[in-house]
PDB file of N, H, CA, C and O in Angstrom:
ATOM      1  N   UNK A   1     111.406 105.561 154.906  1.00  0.00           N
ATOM      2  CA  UNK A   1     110.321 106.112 154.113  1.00  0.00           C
ATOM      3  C   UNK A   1     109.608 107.179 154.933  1.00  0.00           C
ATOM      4  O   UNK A   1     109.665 107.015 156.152  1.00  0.00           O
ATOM      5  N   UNK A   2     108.745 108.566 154.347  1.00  0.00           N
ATOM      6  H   UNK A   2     108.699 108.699 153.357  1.00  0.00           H
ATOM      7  CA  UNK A   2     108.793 109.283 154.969  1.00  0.00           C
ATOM      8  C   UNK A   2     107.201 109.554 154.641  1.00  0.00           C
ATOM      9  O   UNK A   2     106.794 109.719 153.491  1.00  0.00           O
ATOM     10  N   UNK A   3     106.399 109.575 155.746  1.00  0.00           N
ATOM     11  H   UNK A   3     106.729 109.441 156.681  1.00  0.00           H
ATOM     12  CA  UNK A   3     105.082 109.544 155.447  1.00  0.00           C
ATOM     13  C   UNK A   3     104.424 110.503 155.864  1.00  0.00           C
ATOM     14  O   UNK A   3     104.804 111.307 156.715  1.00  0.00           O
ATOM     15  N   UNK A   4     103.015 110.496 155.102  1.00  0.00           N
ATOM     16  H   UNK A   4     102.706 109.843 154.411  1.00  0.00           H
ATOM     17  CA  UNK A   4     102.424 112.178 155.177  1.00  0.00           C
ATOM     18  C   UNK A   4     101.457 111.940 155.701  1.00  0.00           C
ATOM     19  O   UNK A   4     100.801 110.904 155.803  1.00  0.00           O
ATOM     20  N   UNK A   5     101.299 113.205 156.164  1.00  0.00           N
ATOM     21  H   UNK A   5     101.832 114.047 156.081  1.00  0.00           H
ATOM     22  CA  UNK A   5     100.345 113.796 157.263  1.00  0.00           C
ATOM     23  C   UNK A   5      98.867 113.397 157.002  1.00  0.00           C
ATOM     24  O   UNK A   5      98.061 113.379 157.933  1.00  0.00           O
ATOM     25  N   UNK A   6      98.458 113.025 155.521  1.00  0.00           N
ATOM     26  H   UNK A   6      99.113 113.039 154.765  1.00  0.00           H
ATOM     27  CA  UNK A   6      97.457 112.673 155.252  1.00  0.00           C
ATOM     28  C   UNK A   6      97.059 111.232 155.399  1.00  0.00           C
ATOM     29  O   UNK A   6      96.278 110.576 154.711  1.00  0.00           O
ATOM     30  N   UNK A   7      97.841 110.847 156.555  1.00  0.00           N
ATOM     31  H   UNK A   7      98.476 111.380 157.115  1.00  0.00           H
ATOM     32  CA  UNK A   7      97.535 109.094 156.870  1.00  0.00           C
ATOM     33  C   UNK A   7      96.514 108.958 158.167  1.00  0.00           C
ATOM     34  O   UNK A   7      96.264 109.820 159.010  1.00  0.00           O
ATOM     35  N   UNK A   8      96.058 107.758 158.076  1.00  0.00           N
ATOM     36  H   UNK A   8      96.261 107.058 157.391  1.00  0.00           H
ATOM     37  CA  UNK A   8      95.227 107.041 159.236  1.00  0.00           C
ATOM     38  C   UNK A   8      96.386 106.283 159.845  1.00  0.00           C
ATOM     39  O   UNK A   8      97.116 105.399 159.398  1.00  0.00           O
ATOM     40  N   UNK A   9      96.301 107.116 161.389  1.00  0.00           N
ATOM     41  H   UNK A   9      95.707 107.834 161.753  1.00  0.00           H
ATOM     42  CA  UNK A   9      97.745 106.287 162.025  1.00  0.00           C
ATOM     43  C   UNK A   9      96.768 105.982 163.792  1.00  0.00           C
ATOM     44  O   UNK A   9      95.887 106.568 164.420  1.00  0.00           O
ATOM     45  N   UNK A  10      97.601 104.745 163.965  1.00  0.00           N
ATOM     46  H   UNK A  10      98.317 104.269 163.455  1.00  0.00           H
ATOM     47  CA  UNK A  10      96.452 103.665 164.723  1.00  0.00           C
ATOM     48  C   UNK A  10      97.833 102.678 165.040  1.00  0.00           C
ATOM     49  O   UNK A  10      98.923 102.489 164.501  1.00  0.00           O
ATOM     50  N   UNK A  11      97.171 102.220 166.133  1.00  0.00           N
ATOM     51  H   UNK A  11      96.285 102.374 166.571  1.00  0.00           H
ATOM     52  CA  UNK A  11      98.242 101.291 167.141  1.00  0.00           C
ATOM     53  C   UNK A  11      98.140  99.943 167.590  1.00  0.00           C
ATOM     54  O   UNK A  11      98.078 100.119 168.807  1.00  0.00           O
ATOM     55  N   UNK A  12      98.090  98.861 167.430  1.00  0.00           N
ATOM     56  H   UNK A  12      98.141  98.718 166.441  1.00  0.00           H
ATOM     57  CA  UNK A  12      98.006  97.778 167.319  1.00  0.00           C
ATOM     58  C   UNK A  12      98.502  97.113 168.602  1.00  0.00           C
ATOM     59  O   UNK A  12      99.504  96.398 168.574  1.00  0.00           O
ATOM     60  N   UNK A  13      97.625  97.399 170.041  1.00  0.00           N
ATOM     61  H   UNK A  13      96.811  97.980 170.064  1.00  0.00           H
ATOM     62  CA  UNK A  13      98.614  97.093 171.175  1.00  0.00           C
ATOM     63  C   UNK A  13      98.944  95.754 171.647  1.00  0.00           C
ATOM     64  O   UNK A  13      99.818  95.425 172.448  1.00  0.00           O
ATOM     65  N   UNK A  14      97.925  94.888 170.887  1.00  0.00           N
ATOM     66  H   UNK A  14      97.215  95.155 170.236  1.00  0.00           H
ATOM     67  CA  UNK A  14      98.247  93.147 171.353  1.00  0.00           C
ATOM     68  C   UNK A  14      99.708  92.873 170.361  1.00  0.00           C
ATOM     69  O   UNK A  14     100.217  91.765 170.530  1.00  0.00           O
ATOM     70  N   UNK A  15     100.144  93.460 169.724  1.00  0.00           N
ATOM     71  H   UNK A  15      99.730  94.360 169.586  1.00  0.00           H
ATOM     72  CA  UNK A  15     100.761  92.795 168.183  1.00  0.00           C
ATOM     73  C   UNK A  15     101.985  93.623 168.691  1.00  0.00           C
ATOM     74  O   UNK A  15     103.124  93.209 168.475  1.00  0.00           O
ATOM     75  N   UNK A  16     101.716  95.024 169.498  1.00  0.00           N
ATOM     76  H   UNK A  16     100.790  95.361 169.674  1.00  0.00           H
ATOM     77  CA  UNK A  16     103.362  96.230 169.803  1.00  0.00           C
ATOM     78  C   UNK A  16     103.799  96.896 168.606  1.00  0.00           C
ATOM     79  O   UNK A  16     104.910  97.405 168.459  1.00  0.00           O
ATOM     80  N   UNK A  17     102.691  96.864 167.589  1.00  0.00           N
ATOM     81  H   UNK A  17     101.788  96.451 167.708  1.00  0.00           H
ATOM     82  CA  UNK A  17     103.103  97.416 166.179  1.00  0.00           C
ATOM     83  C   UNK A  17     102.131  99.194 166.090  1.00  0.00           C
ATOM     84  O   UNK A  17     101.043  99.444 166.611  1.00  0.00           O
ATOM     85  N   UNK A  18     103.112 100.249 165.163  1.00  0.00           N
ATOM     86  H   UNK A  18     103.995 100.046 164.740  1.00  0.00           H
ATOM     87  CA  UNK A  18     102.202 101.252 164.899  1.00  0.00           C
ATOM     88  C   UNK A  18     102.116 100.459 163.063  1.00  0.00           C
ATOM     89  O   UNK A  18     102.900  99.761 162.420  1.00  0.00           O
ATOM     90  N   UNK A  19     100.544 101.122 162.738  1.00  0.00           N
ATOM     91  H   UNK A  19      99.907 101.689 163.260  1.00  0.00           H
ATOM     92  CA  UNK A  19      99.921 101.126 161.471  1.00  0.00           C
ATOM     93  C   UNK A  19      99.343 102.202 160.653  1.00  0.00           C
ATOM     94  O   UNK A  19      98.221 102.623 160.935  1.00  0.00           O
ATOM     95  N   UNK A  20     100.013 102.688 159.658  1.00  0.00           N
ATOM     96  H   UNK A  20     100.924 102.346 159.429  1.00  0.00           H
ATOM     97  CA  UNK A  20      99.760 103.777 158.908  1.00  0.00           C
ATOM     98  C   UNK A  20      98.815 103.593 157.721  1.00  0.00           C
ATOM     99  O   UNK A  20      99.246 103.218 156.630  1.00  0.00           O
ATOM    100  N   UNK A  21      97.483 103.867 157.947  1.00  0.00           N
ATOM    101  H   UNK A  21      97.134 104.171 158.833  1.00  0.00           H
ATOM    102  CA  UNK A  21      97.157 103.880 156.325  1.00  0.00           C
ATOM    103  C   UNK A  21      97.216 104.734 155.203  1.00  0.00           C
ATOM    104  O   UNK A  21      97.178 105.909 155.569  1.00  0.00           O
ATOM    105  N   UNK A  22      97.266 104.648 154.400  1.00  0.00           N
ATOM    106  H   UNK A  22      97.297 103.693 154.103  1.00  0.00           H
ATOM    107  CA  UNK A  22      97.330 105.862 153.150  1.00  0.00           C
ATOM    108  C   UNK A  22      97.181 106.132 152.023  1.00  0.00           C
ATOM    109  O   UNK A  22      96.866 105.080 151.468  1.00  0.00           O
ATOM    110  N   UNK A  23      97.220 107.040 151.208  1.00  0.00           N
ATOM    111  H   UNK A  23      97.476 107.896 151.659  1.00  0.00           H
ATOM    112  CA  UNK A  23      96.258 106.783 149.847  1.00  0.00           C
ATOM    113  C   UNK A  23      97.806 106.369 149.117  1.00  0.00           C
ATOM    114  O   UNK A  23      98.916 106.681 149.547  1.00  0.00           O
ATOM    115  N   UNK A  24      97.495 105.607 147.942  1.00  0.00           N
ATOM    116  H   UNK A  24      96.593 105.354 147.593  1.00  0.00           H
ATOM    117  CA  UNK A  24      99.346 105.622 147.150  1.00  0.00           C
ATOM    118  C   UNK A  24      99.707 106.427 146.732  1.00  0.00           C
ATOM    119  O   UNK A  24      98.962 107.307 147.163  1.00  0.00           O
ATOM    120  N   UNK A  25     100.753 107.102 145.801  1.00  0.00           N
ATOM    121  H   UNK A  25     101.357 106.387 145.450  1.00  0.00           H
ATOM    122  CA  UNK A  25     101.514 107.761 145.281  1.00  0.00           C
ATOM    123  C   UNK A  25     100.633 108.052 144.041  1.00  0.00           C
ATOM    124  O   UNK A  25     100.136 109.177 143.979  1.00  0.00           O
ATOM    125  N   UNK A  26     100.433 107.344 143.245  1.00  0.00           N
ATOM    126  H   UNK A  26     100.837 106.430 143.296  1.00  0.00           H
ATOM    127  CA  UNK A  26      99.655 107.092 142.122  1.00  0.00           C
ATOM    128  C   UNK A  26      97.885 107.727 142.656  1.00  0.00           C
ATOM    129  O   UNK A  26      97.061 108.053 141.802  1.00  0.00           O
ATOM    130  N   UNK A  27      97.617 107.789 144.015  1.00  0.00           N
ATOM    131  H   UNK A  27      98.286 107.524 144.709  1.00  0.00           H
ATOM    132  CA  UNK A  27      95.877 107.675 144.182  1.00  0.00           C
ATOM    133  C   UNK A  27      95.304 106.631 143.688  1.00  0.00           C
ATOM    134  O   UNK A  27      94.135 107.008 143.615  1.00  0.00           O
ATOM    135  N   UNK A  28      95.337 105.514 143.277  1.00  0.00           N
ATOM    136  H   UNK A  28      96.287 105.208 143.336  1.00  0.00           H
ATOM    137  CA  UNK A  28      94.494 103.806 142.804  1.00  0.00           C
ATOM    138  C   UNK A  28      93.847 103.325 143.763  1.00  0.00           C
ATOM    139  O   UNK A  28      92.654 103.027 143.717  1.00  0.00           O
ATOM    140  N   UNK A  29      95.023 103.135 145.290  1.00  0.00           N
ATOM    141  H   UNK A  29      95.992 103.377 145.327  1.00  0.00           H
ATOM    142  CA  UNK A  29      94.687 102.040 146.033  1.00  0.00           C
ATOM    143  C   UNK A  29      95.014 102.903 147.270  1.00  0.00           C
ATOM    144  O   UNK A  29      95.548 103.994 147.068  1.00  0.00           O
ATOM    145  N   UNK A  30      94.652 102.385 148.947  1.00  0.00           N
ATOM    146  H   UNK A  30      94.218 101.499 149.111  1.00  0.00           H
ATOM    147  CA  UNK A  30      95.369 102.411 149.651  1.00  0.00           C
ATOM    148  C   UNK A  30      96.325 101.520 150.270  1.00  0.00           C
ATOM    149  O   UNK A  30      96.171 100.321 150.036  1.00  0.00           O
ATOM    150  N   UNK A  31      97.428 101.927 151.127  1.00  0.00           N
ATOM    151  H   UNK A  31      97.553 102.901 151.317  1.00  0.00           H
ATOM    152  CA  UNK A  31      98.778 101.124 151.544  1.00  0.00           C
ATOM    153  C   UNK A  31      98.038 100.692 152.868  1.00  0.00           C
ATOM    154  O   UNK A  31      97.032 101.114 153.439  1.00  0.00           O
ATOM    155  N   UNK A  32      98.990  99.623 153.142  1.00  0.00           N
ATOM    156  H   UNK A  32      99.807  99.280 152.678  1.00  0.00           H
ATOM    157  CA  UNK A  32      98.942  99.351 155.082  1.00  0.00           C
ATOM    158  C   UNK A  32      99.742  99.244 155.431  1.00  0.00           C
ATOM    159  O   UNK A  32     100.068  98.098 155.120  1.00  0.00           O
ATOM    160  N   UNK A  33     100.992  99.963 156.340  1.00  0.00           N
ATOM    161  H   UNK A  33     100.727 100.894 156.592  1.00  0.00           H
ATOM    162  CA  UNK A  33     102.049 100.295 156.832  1.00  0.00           C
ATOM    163  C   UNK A  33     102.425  99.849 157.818  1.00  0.00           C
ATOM    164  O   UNK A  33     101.788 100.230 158.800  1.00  0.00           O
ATOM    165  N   UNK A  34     103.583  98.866 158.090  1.00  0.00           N
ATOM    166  H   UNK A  34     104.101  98.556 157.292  1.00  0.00           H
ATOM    167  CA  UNK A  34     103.374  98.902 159.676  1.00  0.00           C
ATOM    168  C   UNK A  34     105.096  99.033 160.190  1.00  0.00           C
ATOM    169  O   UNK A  34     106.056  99.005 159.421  1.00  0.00           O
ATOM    170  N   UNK A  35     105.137  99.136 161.233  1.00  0.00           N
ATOM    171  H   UNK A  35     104.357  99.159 161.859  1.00  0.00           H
ATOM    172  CA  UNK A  35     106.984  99.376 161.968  1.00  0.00           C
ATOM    173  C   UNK A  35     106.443  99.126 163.751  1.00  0.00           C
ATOM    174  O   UNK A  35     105.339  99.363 164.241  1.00  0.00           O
ATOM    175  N   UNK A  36     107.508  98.652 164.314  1.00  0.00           N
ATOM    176  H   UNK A  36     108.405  98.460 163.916  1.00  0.00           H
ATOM    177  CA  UNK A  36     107.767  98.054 165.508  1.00  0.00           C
ATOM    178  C   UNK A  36     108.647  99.282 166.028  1.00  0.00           C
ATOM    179  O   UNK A  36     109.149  99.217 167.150  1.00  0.00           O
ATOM    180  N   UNK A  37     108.775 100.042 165.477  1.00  0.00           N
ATOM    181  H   UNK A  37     108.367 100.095 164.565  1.00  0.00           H
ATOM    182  CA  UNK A  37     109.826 101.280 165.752  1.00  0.00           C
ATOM    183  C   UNK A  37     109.468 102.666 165.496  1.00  0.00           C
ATOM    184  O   UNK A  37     110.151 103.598 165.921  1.00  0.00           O
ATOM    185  N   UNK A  38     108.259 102.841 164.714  1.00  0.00           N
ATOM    186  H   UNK A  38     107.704 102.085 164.369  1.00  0.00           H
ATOM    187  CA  UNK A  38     108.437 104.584 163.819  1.00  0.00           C
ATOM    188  C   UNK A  38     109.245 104.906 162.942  1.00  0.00           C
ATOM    189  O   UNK A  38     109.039 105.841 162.167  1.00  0.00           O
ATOM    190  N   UNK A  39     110.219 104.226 162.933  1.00  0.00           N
ATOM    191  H   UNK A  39     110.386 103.467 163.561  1.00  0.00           H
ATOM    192  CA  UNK A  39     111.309 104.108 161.746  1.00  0.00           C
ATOM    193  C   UNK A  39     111.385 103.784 160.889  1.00  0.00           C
ATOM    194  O   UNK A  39     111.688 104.514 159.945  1.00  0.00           O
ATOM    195  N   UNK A  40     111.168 102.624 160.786  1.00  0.00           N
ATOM    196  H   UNK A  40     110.923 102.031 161.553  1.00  0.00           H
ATOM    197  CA  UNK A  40     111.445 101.711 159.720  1.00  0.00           C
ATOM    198  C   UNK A  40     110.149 101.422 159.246  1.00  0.00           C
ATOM    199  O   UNK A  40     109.584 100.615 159.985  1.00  0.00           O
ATOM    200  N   UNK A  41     109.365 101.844 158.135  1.00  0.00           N
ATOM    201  H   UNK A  41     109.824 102.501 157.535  1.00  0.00           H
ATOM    202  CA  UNK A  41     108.053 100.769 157.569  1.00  0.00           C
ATOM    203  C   UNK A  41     108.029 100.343 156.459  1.00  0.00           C
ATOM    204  O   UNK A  41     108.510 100.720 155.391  1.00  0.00           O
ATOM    205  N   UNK A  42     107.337  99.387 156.819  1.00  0.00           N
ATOM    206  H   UNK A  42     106.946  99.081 157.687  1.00  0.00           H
ATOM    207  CA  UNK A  42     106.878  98.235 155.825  1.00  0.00           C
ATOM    208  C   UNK A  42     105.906  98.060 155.116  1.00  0.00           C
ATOM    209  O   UNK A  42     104.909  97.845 155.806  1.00  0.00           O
ATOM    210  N   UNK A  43     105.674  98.046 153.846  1.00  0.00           N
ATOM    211  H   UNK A  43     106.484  98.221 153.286  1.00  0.00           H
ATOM    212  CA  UNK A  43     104.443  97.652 153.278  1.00  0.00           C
ATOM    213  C   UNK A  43     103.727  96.282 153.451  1.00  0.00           C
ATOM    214  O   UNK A  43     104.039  95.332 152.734  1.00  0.00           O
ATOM    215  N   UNK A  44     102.946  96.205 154.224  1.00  0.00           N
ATOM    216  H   UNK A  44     102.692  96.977 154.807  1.00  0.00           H
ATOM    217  CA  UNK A  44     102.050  94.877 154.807  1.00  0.00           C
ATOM    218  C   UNK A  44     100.780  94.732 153.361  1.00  0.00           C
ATOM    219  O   UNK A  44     100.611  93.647 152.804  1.00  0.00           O
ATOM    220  N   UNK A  45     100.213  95.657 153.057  1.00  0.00           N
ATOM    221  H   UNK A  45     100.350  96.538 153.510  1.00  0.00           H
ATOM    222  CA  UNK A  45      99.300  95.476 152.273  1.00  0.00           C
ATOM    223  C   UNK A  45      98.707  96.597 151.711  1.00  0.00           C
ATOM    224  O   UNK A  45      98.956  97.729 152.127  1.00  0.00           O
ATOM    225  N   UNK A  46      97.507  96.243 150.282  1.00  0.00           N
ATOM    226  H   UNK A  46      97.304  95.324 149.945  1.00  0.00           H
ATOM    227  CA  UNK A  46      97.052  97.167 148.992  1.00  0.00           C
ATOM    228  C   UNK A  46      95.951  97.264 149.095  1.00  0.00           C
ATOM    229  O   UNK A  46      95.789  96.260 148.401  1.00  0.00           O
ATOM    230  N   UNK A  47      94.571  97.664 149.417  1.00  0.00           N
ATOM    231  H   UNK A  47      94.702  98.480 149.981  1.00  0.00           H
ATOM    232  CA  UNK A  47      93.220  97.525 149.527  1.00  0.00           C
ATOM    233  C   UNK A  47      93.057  98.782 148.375  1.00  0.00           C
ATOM    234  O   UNK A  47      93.792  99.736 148.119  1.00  0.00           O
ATOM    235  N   UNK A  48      91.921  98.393 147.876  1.00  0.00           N
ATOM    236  H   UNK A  48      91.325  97.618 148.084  1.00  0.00           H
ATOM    237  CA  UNK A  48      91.309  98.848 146.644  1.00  0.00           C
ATOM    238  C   UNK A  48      90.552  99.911 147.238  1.00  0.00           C
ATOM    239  O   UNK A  48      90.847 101.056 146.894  1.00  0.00           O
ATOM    240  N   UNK A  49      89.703  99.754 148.001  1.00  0.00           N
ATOM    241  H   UNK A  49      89.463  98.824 148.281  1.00  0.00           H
ATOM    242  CA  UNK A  49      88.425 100.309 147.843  1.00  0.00           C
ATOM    243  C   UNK A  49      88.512 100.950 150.045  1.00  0.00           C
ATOM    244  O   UNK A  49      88.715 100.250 151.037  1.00  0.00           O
ATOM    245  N   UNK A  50      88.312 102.121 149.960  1.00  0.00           N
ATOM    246  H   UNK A  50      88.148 102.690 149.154  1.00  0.00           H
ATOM    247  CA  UNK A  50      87.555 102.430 151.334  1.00  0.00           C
ATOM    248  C   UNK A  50      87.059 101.948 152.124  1.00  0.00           C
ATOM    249  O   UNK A  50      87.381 101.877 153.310  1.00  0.00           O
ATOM    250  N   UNK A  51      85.951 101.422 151.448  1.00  0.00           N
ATOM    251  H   UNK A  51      85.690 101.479 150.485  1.00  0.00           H
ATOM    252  CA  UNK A  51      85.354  99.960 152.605  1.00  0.00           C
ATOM    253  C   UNK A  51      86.237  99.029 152.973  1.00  0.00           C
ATOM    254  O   UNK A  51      85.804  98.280 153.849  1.00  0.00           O
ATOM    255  N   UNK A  52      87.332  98.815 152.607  1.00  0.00           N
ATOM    256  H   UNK A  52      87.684  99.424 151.895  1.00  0.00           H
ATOM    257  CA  UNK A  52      87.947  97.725 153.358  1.00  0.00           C
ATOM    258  C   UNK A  52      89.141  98.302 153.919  1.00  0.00           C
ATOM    259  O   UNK A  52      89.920  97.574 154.534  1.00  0.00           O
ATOM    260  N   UNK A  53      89.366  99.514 153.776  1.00  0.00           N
ATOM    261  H   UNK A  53      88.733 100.105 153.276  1.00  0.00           H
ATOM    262  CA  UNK A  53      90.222 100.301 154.914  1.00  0.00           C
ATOM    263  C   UNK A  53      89.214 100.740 156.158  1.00  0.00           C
ATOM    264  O   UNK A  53      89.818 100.816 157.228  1.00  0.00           O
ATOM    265  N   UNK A  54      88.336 100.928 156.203  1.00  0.00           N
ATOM    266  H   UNK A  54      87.845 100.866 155.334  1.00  0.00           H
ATOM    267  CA  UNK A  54      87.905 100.715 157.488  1.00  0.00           C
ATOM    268  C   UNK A  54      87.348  99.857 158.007  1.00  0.00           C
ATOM    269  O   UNK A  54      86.744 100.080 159.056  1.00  0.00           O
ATOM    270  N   UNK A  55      87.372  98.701 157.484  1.00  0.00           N
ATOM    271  H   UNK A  55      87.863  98.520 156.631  1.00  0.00           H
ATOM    272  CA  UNK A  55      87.301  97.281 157.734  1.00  0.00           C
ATOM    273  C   UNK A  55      88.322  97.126 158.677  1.00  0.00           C
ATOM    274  O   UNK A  55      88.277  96.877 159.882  1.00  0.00           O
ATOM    275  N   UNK A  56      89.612  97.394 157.603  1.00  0.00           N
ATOM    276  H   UNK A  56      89.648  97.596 156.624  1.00  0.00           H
ATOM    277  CA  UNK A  56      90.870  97.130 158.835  1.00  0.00           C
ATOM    278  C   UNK A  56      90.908  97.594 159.982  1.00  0.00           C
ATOM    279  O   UNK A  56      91.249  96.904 160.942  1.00  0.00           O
ATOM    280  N   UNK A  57      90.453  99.250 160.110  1.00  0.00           N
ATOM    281  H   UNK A  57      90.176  99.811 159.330  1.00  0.00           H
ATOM    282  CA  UNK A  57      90.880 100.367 161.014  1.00  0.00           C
ATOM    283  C   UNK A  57      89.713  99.383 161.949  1.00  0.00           C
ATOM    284  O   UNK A  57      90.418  98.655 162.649  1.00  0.00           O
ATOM    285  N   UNK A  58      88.549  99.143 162.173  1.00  0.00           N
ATOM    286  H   UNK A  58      87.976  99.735 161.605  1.00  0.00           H
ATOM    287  CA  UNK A  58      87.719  98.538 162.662  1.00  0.00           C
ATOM    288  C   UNK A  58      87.955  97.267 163.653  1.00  0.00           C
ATOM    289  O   UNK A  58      87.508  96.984 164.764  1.00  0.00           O
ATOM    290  N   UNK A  59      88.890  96.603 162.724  1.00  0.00           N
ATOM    291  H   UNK A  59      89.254  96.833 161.821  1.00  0.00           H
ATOM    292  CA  UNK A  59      89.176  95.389 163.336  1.00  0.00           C
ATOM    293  C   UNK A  59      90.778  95.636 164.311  1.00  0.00           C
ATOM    294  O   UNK A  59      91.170  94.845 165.170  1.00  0.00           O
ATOM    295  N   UNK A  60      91.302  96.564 164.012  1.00  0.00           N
ATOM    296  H   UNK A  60      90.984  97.206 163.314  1.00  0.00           H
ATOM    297  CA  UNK A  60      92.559  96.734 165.026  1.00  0.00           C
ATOM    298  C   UNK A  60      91.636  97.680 166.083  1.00  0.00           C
ATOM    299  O   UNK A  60      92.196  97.747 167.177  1.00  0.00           O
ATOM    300  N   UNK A  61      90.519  98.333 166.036  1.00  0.00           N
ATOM    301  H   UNK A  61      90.065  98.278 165.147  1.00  0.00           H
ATOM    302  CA  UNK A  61      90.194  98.980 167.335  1.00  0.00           C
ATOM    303  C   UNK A  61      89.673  98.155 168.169  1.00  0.00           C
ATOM    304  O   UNK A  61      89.802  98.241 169.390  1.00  0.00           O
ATOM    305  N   UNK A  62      89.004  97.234 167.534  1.00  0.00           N
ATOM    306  H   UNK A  62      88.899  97.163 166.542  1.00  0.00           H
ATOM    307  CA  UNK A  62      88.284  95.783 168.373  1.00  0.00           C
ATOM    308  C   UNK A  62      89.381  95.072 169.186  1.00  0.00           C
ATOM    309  O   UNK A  62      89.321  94.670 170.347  1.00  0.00           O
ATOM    310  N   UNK A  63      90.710  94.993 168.034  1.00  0.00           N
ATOM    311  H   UNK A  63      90.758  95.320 167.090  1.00  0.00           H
ATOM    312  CA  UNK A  63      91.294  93.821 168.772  1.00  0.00           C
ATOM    313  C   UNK A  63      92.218  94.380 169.945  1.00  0.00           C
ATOM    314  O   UNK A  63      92.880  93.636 170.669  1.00  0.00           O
ATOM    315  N   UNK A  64      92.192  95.851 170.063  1.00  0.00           N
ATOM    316  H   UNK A  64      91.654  96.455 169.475  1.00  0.00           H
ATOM    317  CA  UNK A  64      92.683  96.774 171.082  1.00  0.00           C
ATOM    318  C   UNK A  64      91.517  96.797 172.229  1.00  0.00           C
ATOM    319  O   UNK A  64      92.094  96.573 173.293  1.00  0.00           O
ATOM    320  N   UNK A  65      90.533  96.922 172.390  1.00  0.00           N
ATOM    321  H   UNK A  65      90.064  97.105 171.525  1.00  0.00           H
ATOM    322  CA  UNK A  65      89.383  96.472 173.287  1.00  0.00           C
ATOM    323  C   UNK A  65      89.490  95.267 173.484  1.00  0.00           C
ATOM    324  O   UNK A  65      89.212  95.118 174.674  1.00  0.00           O
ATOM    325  N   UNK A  66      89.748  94.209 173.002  1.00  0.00           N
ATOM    326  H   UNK A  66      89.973  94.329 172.036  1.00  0.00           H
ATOM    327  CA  UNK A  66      89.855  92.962 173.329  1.00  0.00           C
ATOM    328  C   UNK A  66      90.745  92.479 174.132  1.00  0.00           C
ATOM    329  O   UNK A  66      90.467  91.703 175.047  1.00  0.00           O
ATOM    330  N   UNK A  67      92.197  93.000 173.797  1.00  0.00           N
ATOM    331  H   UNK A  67      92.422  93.630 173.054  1.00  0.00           H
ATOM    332  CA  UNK A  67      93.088  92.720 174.481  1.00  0.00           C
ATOM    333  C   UNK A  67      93.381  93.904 175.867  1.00  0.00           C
ATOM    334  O   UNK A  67      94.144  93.684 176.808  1.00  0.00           O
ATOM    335  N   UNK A  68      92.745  94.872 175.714  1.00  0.00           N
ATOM    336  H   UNK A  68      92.125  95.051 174.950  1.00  0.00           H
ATOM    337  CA  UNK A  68      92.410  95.989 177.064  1.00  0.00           C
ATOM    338  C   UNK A  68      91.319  95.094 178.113  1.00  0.00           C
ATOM    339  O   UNK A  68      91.230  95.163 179.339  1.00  0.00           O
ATOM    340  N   UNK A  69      90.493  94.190 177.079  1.00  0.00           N
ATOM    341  H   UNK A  69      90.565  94.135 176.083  1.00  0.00           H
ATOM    342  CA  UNK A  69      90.006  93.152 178.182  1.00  0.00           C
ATOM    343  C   UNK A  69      90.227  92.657 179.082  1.00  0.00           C
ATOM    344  O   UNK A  69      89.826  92.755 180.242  1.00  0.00           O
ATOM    345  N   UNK A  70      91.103  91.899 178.436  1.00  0.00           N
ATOM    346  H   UNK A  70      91.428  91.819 177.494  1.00  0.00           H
ATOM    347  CA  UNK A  70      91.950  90.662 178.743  1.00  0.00           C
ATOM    348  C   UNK A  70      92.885  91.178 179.736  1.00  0.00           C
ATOM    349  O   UNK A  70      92.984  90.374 180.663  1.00  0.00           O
ATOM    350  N   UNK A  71      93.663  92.292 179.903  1.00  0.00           N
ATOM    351  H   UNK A  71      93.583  92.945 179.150  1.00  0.00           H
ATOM    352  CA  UNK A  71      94.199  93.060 180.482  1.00  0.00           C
ATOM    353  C   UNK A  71      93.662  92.723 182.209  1.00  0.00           C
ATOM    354  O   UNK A  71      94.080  92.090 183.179  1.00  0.00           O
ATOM    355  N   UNK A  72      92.376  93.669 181.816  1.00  0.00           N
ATOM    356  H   UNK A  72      92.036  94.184 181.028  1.00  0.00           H
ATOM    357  CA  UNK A  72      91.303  94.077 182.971  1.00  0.00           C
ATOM    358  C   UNK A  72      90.950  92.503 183.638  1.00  0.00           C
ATOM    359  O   UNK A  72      91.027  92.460 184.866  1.00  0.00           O
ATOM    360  N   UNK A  73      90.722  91.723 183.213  1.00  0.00           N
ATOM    361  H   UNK A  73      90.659  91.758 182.216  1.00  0.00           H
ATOM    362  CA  UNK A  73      90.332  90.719 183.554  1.00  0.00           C
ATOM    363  C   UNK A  73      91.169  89.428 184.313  1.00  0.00           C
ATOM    364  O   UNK A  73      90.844  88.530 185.089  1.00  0.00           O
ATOM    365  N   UNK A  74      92.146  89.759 183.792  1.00  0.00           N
ATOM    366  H   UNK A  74      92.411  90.489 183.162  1.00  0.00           H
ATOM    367  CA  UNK A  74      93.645  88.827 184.426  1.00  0.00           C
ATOM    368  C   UNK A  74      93.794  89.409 186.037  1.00  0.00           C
ATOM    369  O   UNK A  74      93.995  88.677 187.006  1.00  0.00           O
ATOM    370  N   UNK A  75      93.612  91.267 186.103  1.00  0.00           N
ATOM    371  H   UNK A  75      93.449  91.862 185.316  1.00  0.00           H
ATOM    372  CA  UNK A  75      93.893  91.544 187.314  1.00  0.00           C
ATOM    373  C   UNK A  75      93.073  91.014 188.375  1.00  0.00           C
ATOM    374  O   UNK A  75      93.337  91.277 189.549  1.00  0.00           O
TER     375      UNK A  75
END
């Protein structure tokens, strides 16, 4: 699948996944994309509304600080 330039693309480093968000084909909803590769993606999920796409985007930047923590903290 071949995705456009008009996405929210974000990296998921505890999980090793990239995540694409995007508006649909139709404009209704947005998608949540994800691939272990750049290659291959998957439709993970449909959110309605804006507010809960950056809900998501929100909670993968946290859980990237979290685990950059955890990182820092082991050394």
């Amino acid at each position: 699948m071949i995705m456009e330039a008009d996405s929210i693309n974000l990296i998921d480093k505890a999980k090793r996944m990239f995540v694409k968000i995007k508006l649909s084909d139709n404009r209704k909803y947005w998608e949540r994309w994800v691939s272990h590769n750049k290659r291959k993606w998957e439709l993970q999920d449909k959110m309605k509304s804006l507010e809960d796409v950056l809900k998501t985007q929100q909670e993968l930047i946290d859980g990237n600080y979290k685990n950059l923590f955890n990182v820092i903290t082991k050394k």
